[in-house]
Every structure is written in C-alpha cells, then in structure tokens.
C-alpha positions in Angstrom: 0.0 0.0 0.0 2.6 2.1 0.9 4.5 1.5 -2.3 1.5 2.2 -4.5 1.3 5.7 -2.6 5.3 6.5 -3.4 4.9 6.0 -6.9 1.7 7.6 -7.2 3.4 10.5 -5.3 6.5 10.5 -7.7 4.1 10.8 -10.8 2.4 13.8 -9.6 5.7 15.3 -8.9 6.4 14.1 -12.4 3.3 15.6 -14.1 3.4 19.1 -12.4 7.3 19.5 -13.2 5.8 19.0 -17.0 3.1 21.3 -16.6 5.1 23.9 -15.2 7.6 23.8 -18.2 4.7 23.2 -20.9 3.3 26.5 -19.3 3.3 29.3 -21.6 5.5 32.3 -20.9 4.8 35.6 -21.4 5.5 37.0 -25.1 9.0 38.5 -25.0 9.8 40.0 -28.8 7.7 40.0 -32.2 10.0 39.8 -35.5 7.8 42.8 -38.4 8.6 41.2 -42.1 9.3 43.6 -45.0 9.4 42.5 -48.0 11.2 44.2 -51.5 7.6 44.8 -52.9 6.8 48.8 -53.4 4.1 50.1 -52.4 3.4 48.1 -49.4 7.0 49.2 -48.2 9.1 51.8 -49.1 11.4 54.1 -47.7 9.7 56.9 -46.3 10.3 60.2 -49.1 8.9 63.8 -49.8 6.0 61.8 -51.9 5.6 58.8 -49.5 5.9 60.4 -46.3 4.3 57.5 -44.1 6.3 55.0 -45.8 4.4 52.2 -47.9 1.2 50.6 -47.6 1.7 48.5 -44.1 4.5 50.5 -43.0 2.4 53.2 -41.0 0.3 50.2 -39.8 3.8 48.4 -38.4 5.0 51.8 -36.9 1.6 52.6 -35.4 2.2 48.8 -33.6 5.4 49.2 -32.9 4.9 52.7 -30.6 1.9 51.1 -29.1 2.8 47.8 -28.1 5.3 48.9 -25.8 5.6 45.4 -23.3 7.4 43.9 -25.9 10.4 43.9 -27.6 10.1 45.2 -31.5 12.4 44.0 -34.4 12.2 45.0 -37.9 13.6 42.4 -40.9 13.7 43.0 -44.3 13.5 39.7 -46.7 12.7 38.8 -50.0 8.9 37.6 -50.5 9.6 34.1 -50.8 11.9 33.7 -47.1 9.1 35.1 -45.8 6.9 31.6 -45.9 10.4 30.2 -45.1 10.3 32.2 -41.9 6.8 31.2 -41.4 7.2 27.2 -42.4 9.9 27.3 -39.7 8.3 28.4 -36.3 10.0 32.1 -36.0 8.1 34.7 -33.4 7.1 36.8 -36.9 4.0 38.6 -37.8 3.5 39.9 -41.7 1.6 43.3 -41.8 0.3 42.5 -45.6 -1.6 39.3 -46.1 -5.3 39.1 -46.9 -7.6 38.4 -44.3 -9.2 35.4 -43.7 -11.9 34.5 -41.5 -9.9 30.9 -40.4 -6.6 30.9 -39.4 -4.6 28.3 -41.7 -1.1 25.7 -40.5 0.7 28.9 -41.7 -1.0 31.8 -40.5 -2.8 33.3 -37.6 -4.9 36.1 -38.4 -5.6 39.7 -37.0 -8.8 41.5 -37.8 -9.4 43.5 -40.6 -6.6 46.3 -41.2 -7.5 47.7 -44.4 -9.6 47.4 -47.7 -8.1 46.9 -50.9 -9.7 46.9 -54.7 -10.3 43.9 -56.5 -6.9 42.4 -58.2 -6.9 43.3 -62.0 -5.0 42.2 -65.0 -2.2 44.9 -65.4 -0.4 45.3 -69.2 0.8 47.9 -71.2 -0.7 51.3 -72.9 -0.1 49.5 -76.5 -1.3 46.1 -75.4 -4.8 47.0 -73.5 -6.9 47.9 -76.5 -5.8 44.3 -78.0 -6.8 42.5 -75.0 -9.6 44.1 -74.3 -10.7 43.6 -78.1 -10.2 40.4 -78.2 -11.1 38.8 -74.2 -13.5 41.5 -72.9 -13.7 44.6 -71.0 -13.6 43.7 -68.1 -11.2 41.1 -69.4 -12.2 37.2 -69.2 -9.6 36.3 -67.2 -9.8 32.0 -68.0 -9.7 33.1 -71.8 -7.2 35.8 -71.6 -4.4 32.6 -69.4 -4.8 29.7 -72.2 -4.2 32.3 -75.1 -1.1 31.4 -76.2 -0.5 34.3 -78.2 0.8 36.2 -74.9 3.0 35.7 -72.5 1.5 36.1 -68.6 4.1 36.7 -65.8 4.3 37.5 -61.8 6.6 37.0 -58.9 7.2 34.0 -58.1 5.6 33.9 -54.7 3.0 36.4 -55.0 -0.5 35.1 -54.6 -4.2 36.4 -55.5 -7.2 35.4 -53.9 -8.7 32.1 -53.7 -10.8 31.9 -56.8 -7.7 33.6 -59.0 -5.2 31.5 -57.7 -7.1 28.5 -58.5 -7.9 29.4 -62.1 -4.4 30.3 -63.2 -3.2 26.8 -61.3 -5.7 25.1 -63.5 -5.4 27.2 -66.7 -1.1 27.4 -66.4 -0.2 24.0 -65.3 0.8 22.8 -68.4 1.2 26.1 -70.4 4.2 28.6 -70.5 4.2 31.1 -68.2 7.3 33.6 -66.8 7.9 34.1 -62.9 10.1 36.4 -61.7 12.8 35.1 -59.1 14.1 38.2 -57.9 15.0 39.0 -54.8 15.5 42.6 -55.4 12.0 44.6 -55.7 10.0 41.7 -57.1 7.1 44.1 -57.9 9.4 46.5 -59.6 10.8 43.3 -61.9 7.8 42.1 -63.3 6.7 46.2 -63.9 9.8 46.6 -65.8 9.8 42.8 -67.7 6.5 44.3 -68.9 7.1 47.5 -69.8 9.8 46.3 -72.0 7.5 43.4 -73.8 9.2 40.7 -71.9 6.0 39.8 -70.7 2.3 40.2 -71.7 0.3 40.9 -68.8 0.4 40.0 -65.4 -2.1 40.4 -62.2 -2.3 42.6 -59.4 -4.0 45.6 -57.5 -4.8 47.8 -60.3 -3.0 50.6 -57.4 0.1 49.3 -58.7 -0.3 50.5 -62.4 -0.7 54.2 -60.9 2.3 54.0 -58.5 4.8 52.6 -60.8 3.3 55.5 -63.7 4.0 58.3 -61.1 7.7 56.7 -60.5 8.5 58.4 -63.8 10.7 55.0 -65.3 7.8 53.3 -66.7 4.8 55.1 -67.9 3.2 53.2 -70.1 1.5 50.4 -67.1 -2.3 50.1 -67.3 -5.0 48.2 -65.5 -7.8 46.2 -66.6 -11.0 44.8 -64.5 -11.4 41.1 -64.4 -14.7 39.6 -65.3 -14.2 36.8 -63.7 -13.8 39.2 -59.9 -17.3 38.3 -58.2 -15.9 41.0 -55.0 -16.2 44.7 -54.6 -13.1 44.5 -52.3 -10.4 42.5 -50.6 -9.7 42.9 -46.8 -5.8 42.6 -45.1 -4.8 41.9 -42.3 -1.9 41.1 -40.5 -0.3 37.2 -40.0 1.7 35.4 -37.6 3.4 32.4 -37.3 1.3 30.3 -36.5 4.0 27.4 -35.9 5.7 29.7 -33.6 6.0 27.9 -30.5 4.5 29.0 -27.0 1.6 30.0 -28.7 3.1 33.1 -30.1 0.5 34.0 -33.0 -2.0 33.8 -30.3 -0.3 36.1 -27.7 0.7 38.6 -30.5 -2.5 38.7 -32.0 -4.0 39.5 -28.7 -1.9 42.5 -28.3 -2.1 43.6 -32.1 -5.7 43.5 -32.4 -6.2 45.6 -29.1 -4.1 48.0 -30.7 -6.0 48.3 -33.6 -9.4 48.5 -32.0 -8.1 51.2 -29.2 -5.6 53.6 -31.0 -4.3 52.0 -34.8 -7.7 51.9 -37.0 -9.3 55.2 -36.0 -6.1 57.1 -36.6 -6.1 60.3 -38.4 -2.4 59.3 -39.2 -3.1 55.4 -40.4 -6.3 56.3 -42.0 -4.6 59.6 -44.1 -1.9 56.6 -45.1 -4.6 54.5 -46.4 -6.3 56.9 -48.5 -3.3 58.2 -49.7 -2.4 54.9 -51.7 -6.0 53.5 -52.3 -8.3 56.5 -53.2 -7.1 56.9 -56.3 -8.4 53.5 -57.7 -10.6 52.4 -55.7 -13.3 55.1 -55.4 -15.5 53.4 -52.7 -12.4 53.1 -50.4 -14.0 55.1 -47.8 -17.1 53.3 -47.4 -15.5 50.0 -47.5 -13.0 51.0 -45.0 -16.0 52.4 -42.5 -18.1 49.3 -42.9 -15.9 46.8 -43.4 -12.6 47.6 -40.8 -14.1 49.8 -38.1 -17.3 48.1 -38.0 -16.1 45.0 -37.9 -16.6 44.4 -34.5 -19.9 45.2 -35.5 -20.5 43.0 -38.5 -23.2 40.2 -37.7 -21.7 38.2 -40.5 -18.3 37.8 -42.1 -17.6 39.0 -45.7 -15.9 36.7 -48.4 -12.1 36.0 -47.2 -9.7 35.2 -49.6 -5.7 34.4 -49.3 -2.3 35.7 -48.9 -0.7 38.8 -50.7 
C-alpha cells in the first residue's frame, strides 16, 4: 500500500514539473517582415511620407505595443513563408484576411480594404486585349491564349478563386515568374514595360504607382470579369508554428491596438487613402463598414488568401 502511494506521489511530482515547463511564458519580442515589394513598403520620401502601404500600420504597432520587444527584418517575399514554415516569433503586416486561421498563418482582424486584383499590361497592349477577351477582361480566356505571355513573382499570390484558375489554366502552359530577390514588384513592372511579358495580375494601385515613378509610364490596369468582389480585406499574419503559442499572444496585443488607437487614426487612416483612393473610389465606405465596423458585423464578408 505504501509502495502504490510513493509511486503515485512521484508521478504527480512528475506531471506538475511537466506542466510547469509546458506553461506558456509571457510573449517577449515579435520579428515585423518587409518584404522588397513597393508600395506596401518603401522608404519613407517627400512623396511617400508615411512610408508604404503597411508600413504606418507596423509603426503605429510598434509605438503602441510597448511590453514587448520590436524588431524590424527585411527579406525577399519568398523567405518570408520560409520564416513562417519554420516556427519564428514573426508577424507579416500584408496578407489578406481570412476568416480561419490556416497551418501557416494566424490572423488579426481587418486592417484595411483593398480593390479587386486586375490584369495589369501595357498602354499598346490594352486595347488588344480588351478587343479580343472583354472589358472587363475574361480572365480563363485571356491565361490559355497562347499568343501572350503572362508573368508575376514567383511567390506572390491572388485570392482564392484567381489562384485556383491560373493553377488550373497554367499548369501545363508557359508562363514567366520572376525570381528576384531585389524589388520583385518592380521586376515584373519593368519585364512588362519592355514586352518581356504580356500581362500579369495585381492591384490595379500598382499601375498608378509605378506610372508616377517616372521609369515606366506606359502600365495600365484592366477589371477582371471573372472578380465576383467589390473589395479585398488585409490583415496582418503570424506564425502560426511559432512555439509557446506566439500568434496567439501577438494577435491578442495587435488587435487591441488596432481597436483602441491604430484603425481610428487620423495618421493610419490619411496613409490608407493616400495609396488607395485613387483607384478604388469606394475606399472610404468599405473601410468604415468593413474595418471599423467589424466588431460590428453580424456576419463575415468573403475571405480570400495571402498577398
């Protein structure tokens, strides 16, 4: 009897010395990704005062968030899934939001609205296009023509429904991907604006920004038929293999700060309309209804995936 008691005593002892170490500690550092993709990031300059896209949203965490410690890291797109694939205590300020968090990603809540993703091409090249697949463009017809040549970073991603129809429509057709590590937006602006490539597919934002840069001026946008969305929410991921449940401690503290101070910023909200307005003329109401109302919202709007 007495044994039986000593070795039941000796696996409590056991069990609590686990559950002591399995407990979580308290969330020490988060690791901000950059990536070379203008105009999400840039440096901050007399025309871009508040940085890129997400970089007044990472700043506006940064000086809020003050019980932890904040690093910055710069990396090219694709290291950035490496990062995430591997565990690290990282959050990425530009993903698209979805309403369930994935192996890879944990999600914040709603940071922004973006316009639905377009075909982009050149000046010369849009009225043949548009002649011959539509205006708005017919996206399925427009990927098995062979007659041009369809490029895009090599990781970049599109929502759900686009990623889906160039996997099926590409798989065993030609198509260019840019591997650069350098400004992978930049590369596939300048691989079409020199008739290295076709067309490719992104915010339609992206045509006006790289127009205003003064080195290429002849990028356009075209709508996608195929787009059944009047907009496309981000939001901010972590790591979601991280371990001592970082995504969940960091998301806690990020989407605080958004509620309290980042979303109904003068300063964030200025950044935002700054870079969307301009195509995307129901920004405003979108951004109202669908960010600072969403604590609000009885139901969810369609979620798609990452940037």
């Amino acid at each position: 009897m007495l044994k039986n008691g000593y070795y039941a005593f000796c696996l409590l002892i056991v069990f609590n010395a686990y559950a002591v170490e399995q407990k979580v500690q308290p969330l020490e550092e988060i690791i901000w990704l950059q990536s070379y993709t203008p105009p999400f990031h840039i440096a901050k300059s007399e025309s871009a005062p508040q940085g890129g896209i997400c970089d007044n949203l990472t700043e506006q965490l940064i000086r809020t968030i003050t019980d932890v410690k904040h690093t910055r890291l710069i990396v090219p797109q694709q290291r950035i899934n490496k990062y995430l694939n591997e565990g690290k205590n990282v959050c990425f300020p530009c993903v698209i939001y979805k309403k369930n968090n994935n192996q890879q990603l944990n999600y914040s809540n709603p940071t922004t609205v973006y316009p639905p993703f377009s075909i982009i091409t050149t000046k010369e090249l849009k009225p043949q296009l548009e002649e011959k697949h539509g205006s708005p463009i017919h996206l399925i017809n427009l990927l098995t023509d062979p007659q041009y040549v369809y490029g895009q970073a090599a990781a970049r991603k599109f929502t759900t429904k686009i990623n889906t129809i160039i996997e099926n429509t590409k798989r065993d057709k030609e198509s260019s991907l840019s591997w650069s590590s350098e400004n992978e937006s930049q590369a596939v602006i300048a691989r079409l604006s020199h008739g290295f490539l076709d067309y490719s597919i992104d915010y339609p934002f992206m045509a006006d920004y790289f127009n205003k840069q003064g080195e290429y001026t002849n990028i356009e946008s075209v709508p996608i038929a195929e787009n059944d969305i009047q907009f496309i929410r981000g939001a901010i991921g972590c790591a979601a293999k991280a371990p001592n449940n970082f995504a969940e401690q960091a998301l806690k503290k990020i989407n605080r700060a958004l509620k309290n101070n980042v979303l109904q910023s003068p300063e964030y909200q200025q950044s935002q309309h700054n870079w969307l307005k301009t195509t995307f003329a129901d920004f405003d109401q979108h951004y109202q209804q669908q960010v600072i109302n969403f604590y609000l919202l009885a139901t969810d709007a369609q979620a798609s995936t990452d940037h």
